[in-house]
N, C-alpha and C positions, 0 to 999 in steps of 0.2 A: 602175070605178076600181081596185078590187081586182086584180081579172084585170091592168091594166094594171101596177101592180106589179111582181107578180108575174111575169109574161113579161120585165119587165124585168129582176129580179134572176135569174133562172134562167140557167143557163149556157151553155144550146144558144140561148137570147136576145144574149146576150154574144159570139157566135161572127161575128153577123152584123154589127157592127161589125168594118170591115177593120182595122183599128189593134190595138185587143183581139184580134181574131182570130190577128193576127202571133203573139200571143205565148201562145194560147191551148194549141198542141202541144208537147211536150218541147224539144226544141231550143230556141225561140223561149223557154218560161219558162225555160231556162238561161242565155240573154242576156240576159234581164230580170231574172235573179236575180245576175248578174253585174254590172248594171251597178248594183245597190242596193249590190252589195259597196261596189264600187267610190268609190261616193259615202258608206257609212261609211267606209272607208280615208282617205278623205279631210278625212272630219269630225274622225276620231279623230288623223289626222296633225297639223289645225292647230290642234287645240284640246288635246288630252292631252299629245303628247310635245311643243307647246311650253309648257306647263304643266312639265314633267319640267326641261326644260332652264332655264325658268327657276327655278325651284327650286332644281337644281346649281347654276346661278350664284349665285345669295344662298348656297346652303350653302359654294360655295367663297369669297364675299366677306367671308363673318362667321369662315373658320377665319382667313382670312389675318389680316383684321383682327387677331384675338385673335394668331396670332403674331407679328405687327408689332408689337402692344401688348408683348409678353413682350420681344423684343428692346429695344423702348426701354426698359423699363424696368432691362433689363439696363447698357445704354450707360449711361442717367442715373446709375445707383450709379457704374459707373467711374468716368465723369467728377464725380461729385461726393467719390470715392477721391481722384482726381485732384487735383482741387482742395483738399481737405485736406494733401494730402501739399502743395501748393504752399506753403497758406498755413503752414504749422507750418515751412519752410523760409525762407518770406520771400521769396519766388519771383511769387508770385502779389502783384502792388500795381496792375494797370489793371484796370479793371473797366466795365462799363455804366453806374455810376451816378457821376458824376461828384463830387456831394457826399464819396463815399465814395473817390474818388482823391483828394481834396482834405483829407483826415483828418488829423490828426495823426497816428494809429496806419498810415495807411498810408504817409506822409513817413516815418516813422521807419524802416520795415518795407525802403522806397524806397534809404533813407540806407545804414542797413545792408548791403543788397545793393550797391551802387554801392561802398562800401569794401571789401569781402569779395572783391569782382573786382577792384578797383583793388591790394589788395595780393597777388592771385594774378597780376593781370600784371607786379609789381615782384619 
């Protein structure tokens, strides 16, 4: 049982297998050594560098985010500039909440503006 082994694992054992054999002389372990390349290249292509690319994606989705965030934040002060200078002018009376069109403070605000162009067209 031993001997059997052993002729097995020996490499002039190995030779006499046609398959094994192919690949047993130079050449032949260069195409066998090529084609293991070839099958990491191929492990490493679908697994690592789409690993890589996804990663660039999320690092390019979290910069933009954060400068989209910076931008809005930016517009929001304007327009809420904006809207100050509206309201301190009297300019600003419609709004989304309609309680708050229906004000007194904003009827008056309304009144005013409505007379202040009524006497710039007379």
């Amino acid at each position: 049982m031993k001997q059997e082994i052993a002729s097995v694992t020996n490499y002039k054992a190995l030779e006499s297998d046609p398959f094994v054999a192919r690949f047993s002389d130079g050449i032949g372990l260069l195409y066998f050594l090529f084609i293991l390349f070839l099958i990491a290249l191929f492990i490493f292509e679908g697994i690592f560098l789409n690993l890589l690319g996804k990663m660039w994606e999320l690092m390019m989705y979290c910069c933009r985010r954060g400068w989209s965030a910076e931008a809005k934040e930016v517009q929001e002060e304007k327009a809420e500039a904006k809207e100050e200078v509206l309201e301190e002018e009297g300019l600003e009376v419609v709004s989304d909440d309609i309680a708050k069109d229906l004000s007194l403070a904003a009827l008056t605000k309304f009144f005013a503006r409505v007379q202040s162009e009524y006497d710039d067209f007379v």
